[in-house]
TORMARNU-125500 format. One line per field, with one value per residue (C-alpha): residue number from 1; residue in three letters; x, y, z. Coordinates in steps of 0.05 Angstrom, whole numbers, always signed. Layout:
residues N
resi = NUM / ...
resn = ALA / ...
east = X / ...
north = Y / ...
up = Z / ...
end
This chain:
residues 353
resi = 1 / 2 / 3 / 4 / 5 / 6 / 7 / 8 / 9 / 10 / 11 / 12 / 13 / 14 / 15 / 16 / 17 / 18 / 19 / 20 / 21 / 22 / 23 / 24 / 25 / 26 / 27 / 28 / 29 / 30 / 31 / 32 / 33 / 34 / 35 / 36 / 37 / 38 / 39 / 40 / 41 / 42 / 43 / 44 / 45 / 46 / 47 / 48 / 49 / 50 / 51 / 52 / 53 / 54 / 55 / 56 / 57 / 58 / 59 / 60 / 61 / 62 / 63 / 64 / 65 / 66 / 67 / 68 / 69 / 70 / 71 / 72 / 73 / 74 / 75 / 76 / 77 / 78 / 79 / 80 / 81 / 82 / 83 / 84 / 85 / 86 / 87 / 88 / 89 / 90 / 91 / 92 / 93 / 94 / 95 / 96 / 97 / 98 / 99 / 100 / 101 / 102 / 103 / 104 / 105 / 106 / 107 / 108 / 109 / 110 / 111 / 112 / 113 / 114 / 115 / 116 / 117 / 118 / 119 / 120 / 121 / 122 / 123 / 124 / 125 / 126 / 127 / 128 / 129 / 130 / 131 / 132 / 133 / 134 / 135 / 136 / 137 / 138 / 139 / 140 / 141 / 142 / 143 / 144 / 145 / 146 / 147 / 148 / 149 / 150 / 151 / 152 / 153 / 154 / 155 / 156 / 157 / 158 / 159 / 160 / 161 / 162 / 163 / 164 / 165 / 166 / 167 / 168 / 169 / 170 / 171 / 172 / 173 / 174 / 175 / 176 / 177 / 178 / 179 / 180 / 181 / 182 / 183 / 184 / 185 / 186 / 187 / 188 / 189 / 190 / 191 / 192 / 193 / 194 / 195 / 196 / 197 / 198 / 199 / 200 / 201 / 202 / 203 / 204 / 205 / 206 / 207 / 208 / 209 / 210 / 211 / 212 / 213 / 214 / 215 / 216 / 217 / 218 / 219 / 220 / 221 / 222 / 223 / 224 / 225 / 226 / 227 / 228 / 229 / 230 / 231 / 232 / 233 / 234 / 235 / 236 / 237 / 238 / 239 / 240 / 241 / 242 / 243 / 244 / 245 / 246 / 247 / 248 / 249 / 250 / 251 / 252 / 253 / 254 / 255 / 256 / 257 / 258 / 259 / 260 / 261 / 262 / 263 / 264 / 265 / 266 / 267 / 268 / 269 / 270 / 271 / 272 / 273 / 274 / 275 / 276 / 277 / 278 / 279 / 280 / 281 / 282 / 283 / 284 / 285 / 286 / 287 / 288 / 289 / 290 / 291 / 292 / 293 / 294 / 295 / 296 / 297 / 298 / 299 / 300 / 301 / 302 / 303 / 304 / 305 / 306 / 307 / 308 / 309 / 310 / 311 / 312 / 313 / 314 / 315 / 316 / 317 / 318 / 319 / 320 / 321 / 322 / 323 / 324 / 325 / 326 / 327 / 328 / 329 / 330 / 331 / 332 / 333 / 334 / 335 / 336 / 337 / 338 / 339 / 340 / 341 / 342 / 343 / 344 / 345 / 346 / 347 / 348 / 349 / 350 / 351 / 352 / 353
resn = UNK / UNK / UNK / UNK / UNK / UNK / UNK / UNK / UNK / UNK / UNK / UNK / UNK / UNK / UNK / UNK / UNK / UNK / UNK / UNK / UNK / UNK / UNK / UNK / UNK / UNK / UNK / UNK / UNK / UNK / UNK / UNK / UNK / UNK / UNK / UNK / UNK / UNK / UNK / UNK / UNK / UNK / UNK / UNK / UNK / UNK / UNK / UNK / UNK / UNK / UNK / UNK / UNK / UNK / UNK / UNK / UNK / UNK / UNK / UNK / UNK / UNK / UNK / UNK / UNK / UNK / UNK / UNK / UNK / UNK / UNK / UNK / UNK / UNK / UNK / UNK / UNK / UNK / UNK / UNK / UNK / UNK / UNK / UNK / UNK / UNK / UNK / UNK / UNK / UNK / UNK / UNK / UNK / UNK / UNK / UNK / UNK / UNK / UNK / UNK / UNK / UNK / UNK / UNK / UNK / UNK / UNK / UNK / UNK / UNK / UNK / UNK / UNK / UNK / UNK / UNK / UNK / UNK / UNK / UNK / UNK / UNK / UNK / UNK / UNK / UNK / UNK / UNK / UNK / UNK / UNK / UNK / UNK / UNK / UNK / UNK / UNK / UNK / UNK / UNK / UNK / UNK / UNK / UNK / UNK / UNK / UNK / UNK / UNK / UNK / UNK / UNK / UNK / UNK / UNK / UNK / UNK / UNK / UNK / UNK / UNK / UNK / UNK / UNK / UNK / UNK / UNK / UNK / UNK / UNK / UNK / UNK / UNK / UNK / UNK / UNK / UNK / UNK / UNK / UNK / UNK / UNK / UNK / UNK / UNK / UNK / UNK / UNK / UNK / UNK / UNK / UNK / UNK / UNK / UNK / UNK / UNK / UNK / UNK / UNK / UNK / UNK / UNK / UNK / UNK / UNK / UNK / UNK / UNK / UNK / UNK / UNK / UNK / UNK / UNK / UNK / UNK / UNK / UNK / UNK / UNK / UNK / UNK / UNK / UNK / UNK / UNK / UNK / UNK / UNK / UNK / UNK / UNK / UNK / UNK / UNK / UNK / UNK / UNK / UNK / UNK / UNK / UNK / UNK / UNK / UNK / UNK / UNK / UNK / UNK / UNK / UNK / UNK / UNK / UNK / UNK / UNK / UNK / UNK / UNK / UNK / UNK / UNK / UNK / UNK / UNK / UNK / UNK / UNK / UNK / UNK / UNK / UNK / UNK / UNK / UNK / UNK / UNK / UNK / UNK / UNK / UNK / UNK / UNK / UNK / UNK / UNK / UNK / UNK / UNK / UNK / UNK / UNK / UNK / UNK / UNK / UNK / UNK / UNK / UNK / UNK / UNK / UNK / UNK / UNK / UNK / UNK / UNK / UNK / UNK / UNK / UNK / UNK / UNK / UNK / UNK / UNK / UNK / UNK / UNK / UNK / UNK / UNK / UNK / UNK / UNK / UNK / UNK / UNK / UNK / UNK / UNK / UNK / UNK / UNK / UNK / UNK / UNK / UNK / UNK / UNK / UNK / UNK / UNK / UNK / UNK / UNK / UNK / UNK / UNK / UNK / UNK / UNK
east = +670 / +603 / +540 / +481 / +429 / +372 / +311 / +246 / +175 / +173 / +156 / +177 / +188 / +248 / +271 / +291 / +317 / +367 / +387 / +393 / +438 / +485 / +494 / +504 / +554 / +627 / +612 / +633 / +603 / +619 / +664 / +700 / +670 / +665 / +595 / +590 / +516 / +485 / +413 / +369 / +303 / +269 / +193 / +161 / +97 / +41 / -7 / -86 / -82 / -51 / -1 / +78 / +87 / +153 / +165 / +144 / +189 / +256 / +240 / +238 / +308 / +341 / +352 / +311 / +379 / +420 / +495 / +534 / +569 / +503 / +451 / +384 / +352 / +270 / +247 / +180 / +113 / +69 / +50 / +70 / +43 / +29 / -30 / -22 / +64 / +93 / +142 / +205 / +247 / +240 / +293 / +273 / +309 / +395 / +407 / +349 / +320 / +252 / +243 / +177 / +168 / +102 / +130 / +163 / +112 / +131 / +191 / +263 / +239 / +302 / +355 / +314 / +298 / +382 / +399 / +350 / +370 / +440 / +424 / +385 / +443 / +478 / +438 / +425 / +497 / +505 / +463 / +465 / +458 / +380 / +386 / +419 / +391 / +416 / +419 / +405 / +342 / +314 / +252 / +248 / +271 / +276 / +209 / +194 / +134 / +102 / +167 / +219 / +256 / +233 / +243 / +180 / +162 / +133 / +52 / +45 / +14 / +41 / -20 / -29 / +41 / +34 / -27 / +8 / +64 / +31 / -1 / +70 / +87 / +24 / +49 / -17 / +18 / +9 / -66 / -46 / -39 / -94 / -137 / -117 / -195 / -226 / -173 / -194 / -259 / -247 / -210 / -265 / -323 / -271 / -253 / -337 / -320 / -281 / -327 / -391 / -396 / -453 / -387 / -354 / -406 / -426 / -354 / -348 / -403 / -391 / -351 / -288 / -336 / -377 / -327 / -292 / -364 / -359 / -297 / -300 / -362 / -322 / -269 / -316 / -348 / -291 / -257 / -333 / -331 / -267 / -264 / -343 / -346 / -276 / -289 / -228 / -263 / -241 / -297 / -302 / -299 / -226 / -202 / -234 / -192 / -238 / -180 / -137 / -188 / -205 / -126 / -126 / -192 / -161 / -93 / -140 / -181 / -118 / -95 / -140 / -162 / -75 / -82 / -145 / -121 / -64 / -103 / -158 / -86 / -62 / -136 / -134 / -67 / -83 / -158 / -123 / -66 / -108 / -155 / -103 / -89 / -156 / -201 / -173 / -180 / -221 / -276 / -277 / -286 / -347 / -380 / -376 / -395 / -334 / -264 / -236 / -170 / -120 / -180 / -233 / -192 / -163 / -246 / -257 / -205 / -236 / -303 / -280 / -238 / -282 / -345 / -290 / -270 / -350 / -353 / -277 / -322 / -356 / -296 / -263 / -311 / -274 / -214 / -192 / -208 / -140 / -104 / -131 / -127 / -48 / -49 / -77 / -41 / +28 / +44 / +40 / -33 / -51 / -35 / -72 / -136 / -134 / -124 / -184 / -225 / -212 / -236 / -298 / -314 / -295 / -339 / -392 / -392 / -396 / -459 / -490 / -477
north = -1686 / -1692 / -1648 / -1674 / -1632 / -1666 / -1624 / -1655 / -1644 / -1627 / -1683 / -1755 / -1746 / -1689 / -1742 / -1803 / -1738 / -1737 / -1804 / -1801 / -1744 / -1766 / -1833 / -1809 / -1754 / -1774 / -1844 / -1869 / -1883 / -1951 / -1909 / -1877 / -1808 / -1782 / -1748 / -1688 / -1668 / -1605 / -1606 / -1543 / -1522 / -1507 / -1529 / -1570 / -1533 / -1569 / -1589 / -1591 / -1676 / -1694 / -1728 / -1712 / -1651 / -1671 / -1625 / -1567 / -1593 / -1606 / -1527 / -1500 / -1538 / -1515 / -1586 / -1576 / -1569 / -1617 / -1620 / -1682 / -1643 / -1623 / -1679 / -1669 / -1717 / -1700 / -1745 / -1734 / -1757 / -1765 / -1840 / -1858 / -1927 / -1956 / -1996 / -2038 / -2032 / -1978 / -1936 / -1919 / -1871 / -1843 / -1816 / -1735 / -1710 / -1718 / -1697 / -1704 / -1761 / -1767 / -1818 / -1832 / -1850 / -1884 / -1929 / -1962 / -1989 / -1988 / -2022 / -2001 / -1937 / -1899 / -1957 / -1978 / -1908 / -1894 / -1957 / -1940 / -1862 / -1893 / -1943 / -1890 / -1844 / -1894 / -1908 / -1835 / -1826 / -1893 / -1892 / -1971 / -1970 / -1973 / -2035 / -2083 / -2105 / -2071 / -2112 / -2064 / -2051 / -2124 / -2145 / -2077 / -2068 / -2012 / -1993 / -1928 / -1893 / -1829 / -1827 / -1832 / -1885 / -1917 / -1968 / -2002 / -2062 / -2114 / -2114 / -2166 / -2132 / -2064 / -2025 / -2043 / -2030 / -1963 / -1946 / -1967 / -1925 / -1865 / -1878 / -1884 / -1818 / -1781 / -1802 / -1824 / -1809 / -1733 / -1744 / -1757 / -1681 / -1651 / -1695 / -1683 / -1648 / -1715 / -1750 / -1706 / -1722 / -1785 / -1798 / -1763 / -1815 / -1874 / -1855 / -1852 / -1931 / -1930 / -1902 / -1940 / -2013 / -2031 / -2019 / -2072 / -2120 / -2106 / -2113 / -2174 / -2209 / -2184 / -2247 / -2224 / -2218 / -2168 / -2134 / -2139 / -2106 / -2052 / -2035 / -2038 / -1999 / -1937 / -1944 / -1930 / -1870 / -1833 / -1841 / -1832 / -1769 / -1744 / -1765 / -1738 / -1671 / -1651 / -1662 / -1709 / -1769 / -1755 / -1738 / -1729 / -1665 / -1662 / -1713 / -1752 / -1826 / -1868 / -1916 / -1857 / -1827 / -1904 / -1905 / -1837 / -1850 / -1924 / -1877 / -1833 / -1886 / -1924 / -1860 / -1837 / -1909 / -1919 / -1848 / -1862 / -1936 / -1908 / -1864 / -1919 / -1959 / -1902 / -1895 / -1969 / -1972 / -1901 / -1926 / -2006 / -1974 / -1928 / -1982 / -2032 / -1971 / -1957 / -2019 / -2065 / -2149 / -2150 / -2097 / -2119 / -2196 / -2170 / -2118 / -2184 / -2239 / -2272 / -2277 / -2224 / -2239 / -2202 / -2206 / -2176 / -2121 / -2127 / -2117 / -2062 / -2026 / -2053 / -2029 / -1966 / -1946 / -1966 / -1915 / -1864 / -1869 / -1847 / -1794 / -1775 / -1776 / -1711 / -1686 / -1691 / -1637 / -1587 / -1596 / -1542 / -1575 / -1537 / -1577 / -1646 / -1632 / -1618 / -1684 / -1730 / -1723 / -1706 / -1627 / -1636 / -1661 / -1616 / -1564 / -1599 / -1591 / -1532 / -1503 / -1553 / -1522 / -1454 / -1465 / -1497 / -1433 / -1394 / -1431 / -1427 / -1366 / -1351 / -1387 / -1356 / -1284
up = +397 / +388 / +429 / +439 / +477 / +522 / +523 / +552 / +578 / +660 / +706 / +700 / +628 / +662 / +717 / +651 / +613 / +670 / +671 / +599 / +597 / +658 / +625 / +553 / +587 / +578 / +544 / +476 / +401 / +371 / +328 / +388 / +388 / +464 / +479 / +517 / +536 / +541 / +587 / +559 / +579 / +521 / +539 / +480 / +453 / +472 / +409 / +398 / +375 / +440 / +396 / +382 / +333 / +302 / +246 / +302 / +354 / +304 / +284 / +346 / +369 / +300 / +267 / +198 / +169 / +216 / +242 / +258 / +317 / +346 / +359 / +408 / +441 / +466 / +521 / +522 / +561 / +496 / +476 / +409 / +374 / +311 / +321 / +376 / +375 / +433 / +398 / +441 / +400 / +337 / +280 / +269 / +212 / +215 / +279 / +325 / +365 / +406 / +467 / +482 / +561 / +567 / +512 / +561 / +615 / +691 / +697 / +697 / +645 / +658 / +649 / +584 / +560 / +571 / +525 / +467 / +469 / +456 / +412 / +371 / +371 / +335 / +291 / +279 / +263 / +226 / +165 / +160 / +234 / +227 / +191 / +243 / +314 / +379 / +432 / +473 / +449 / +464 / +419 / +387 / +316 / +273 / +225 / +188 / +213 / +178 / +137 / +203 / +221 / +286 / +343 / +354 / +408 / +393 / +398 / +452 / +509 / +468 / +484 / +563 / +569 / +538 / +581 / +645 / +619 / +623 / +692 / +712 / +679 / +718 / +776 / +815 / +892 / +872 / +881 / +962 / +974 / +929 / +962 / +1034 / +1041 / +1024 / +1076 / +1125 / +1127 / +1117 / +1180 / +1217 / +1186 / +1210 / +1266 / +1296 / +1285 / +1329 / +1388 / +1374 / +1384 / +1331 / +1281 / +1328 / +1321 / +1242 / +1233 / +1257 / +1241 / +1154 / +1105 / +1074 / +1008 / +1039 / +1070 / +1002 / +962 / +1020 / +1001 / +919 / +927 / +967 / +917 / +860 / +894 / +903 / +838 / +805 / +850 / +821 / +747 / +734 / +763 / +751 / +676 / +672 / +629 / +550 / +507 / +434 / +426 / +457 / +422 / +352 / +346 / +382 / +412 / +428 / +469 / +502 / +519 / +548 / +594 / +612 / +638 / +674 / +709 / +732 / +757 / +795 / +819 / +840 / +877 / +916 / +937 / +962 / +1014 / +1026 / +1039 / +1096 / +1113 / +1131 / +1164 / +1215 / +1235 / +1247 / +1290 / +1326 / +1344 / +1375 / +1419 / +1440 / +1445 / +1492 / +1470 / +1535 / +1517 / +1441 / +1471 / +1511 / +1455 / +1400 / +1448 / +1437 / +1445 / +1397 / +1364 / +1304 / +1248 / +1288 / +1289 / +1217 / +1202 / +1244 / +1209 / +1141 / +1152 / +1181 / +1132 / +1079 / +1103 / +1111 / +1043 / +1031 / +1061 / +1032 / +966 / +989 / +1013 / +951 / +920 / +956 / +925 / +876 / +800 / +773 / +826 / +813 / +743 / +754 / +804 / +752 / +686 / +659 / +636 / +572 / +579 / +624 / +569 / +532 / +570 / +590 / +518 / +495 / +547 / +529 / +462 / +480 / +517 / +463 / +427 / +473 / +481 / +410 / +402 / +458 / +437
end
């Protein structure tokens, strides 16, 4: 009966390495072989390129020699691509197979990432198994790729897929708590619309386009705020393939952008409920010079919300870098970083002495 061990990077990466292991536990080969599965924790090292150390990895699990009763499976958060084609699993050796999550975009990863882990498996164990389409791989077909055999997708749209993938796999909610400092204040800039009627009045008298500027123009203050001073925008120094460090800063900006439209999003929804509990139709009618209906309101919580988010900008510099680091990437990258950053002050700190 055949092992196979799921080891995997912490985070998402650790949630699809447990939907990979309870499906694979218990189920059958083509050639009627029952799996049994064996989670370990055996963190991946991280590496300086940012990008999958295979040789390192098959090493440390003990499959440079292989065993057909003993097969691994590494679900991992690193993107893997050849060119402009997400790769979603890749062939390690004789026994060892590596899933690569952002390879598979947003939608139904764990489902997907289960039937190529299988369909890999099979092929792993099936030496002609490499040459004939799985249909449960979809478009993907099987390639070699610095000497392994691979399942690659096809190349339309390969690359935003794989950049959405890893926003998915950073999680952008986790900003929410980190930056509860810039929510705090915030809600206290919104909430002085509330109490002064020249808000009213501007509110109502802005177009949806302005409004809309308003609004685009917080946006890109905060994340600005965020991304600049934190250090969080890829430079050169950390990483030397020009369109892998475009890729990483595109996963970085939609992550931080998701995070902070989801508290502009609660922002919005607090300062509109709080306001159709505390201005009354009849005093709104009278501060406007008109009858005030749903939208005046819908505007006062726009424009409210949207001078919060501001002054949330300066808020956010309170937040502890280490944290918002954590928040906005995926462990293994946040390894990563931190070991780049050490040697740039090791480096620094050599010149200077």
């Amino acid at each position: 009966m055949p092992v196979v061990r799921v080891a995997s990077d912490p985070g998402f990466a650790a949630a699809v390495a447990d939907s990979v292991a309870a499906d694979l536990d218990g189920s059958a080969t083509r050639d009627g072989d029952v799996l049994t599965v064996d989670q370990v924790a055996i963190p991946l090292p991280p590496v300086q390129s940012g990008s999958p150390d295979l040789d390192t990895w098959a090493s440390l699990l003990g499959h440079t020699g292989g065993s057909e009763d003993i097969l691994t499976v590494c679900v991992s958060e690193i993107p893997r691509r050849v060119r402009s084609r997400p790769v979603l699993a890749e062939i390690v050796g004789p026994s060892m197979v590596v899933v690569y999550v952002p390879s598979f975009g947003t939608h139904r990863v764990a489902p997907r990432a289960r039937a190529v882990t299988l369909a890999a498996l099979e092929a792993l164990r099936d030496a002609t198994g490499v040459d004939r389409p799985d249909p449960a791989t979809g478009l993907a077909h099987w390639s070699t790729v610095s000497g392994h055999d691979a399942l690659v997708a096809p190349a339309l749209l390969g690359r935003a897929r794989v950049v959405a993938g890893m926003i998915r796999t950073n999680r952008p909610w986790r900003l929410m708590p980190t930056l509860s400092g810039a929510l705090a204040a915030a809600t206290a800039t919104s909430a002085f619309g509330l109490f002064y009627s020249s808000i009213w009045q501007m509110a109502a008298s802005m177009s949806i386009v302005r409004l809309s500027a308003v609004s685009a123009t917080a946006l890109v203050a905060v994340t600005t705020w965020l991304i600049v001073p934190n250090g969080l925008w890829e430079r050169r120094a950390r990483r030397e393939r020009g369109f892998d460090r475009t890729m990483y800063n595109l996963a970085t900006l939609g992550t931080v952008v998701s995070g902070v439209a989801v508290m502009y999003a609660v922002l919005f929804a607090v300062v509109g409920a709080a306001a159709a509990v505390v201005i009354s139709p009849s005093f709104l009618s009278e501060q406007i010079g008109r009858a005030a209906n749903l939208s005046d309101y819908v505007r006062l919580a726009w424009l409210s919300a949207s001078l919060g988010t501001v002054a949330g900008a300066v808020g956010s510099t309170v937040a502890d870098r280490e944290q918002i680091l954590r928040a906005t990437f995926g462990h293994r990258e946040v390894l990563r970083r931190r070991a780049a950053a050490g040697r740039l002050d090791d480096t620094q700190d050599h010149v200077d002495s």
